[in-house]
C-alpha positions in Angstrom: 18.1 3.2 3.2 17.4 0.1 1.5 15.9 -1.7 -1.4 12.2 -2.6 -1.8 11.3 -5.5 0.2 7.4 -7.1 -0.3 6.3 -9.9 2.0 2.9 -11.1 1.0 0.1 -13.0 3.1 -3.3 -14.4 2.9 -6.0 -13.7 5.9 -9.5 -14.7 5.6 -10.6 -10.5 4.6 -8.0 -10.3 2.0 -4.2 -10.3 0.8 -1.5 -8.3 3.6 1.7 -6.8 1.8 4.2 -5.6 4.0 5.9 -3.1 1.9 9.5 -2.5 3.2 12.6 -0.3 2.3 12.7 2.5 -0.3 9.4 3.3 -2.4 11.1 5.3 -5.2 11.4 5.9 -8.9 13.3 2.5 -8.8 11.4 0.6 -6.8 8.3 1.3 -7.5 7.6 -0.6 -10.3 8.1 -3.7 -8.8 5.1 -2.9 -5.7 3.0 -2.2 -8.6 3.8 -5.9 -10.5 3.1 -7.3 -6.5 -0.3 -5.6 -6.3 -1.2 -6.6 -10.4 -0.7 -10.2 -9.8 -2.9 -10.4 -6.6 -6.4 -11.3 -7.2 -8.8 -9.7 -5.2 -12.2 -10.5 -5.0 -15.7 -8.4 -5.0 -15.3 -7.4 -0.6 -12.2 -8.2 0.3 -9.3 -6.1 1.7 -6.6 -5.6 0.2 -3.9 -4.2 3.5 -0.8 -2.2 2.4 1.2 -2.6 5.9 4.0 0.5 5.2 5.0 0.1 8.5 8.5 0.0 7.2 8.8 2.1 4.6 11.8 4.2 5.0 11.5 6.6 1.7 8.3 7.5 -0.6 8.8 9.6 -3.5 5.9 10.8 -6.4 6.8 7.4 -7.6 5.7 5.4 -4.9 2.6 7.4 -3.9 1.7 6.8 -7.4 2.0 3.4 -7.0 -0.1 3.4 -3.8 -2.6 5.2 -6.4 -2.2 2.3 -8.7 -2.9 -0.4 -5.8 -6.1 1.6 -5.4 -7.1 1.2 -8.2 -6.4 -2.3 -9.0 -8.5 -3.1 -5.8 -11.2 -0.6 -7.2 -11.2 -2.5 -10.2 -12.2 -5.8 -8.6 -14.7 -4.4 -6.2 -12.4 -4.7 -3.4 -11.2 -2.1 -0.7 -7.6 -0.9 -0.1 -6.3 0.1 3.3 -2.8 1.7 4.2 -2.2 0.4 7.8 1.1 1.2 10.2 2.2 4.0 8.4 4.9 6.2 9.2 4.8 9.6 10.0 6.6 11.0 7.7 4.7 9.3 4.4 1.5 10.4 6.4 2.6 14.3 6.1 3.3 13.3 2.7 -0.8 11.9 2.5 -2.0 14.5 4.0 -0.1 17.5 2.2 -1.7 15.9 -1.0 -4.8 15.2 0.1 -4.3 11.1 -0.3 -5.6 10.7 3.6 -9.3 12.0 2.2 -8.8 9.3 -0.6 -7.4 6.1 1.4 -8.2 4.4 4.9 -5.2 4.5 7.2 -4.8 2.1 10.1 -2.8 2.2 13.1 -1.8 -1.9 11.9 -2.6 -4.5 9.6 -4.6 -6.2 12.2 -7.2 -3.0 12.2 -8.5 -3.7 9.3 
């Protein structure tokens, strides 16, 4: 496994981060300081692209919570595109897939 990696980018419906690596009690943090410093705007999109997350504990879904409701906040949408399989059985034992939109990619959104 590895550590937390964010790669952020602008598109015309709102701010992509490719989240990357370990989404864990020690990690976690910092995806929520990422998503806190974007500014969204009343419409847009804000894409969480998981597509290679490779661990997601409480912490992490948490913070996927917390991304929710930052774009919430600002009138904004969240989506959770490319995500894997096993944070999707994760989602769905906890009910999260009735709460976020999932994607097959970022560029379905």
């Amino acid at each position: 496994m590895s550590p937390l990696s964010l790669t952020h980018r602008d598109t015309v419906a709102g701010p992509v981060l490719l989240v990357a690596g370990e989404l864990d009690f020690v990690h976690a943090a910092e995806l929520r300081r990422q998503v806190e410093g974007l500014v969204l705007h009343a419409g847009q999109c804000l894409v969480l692209d998981l597509s290679g997350v490779e661990f997601c504990d409480s912490t992490g879904i948490t913070a996927l919570l917390a991304a929710r409701q930052h774009a919430l906040a600002a009138e904004a949408e969240v989506v959770l595109a490319a995500v894997p399989a096993h944070l999707e059985r994760i989602l769905t034992i906890v009910g999260l897939v009735r709460v976020f939109t999932l994607r097959a990619t970022a560029e379905d959104t």
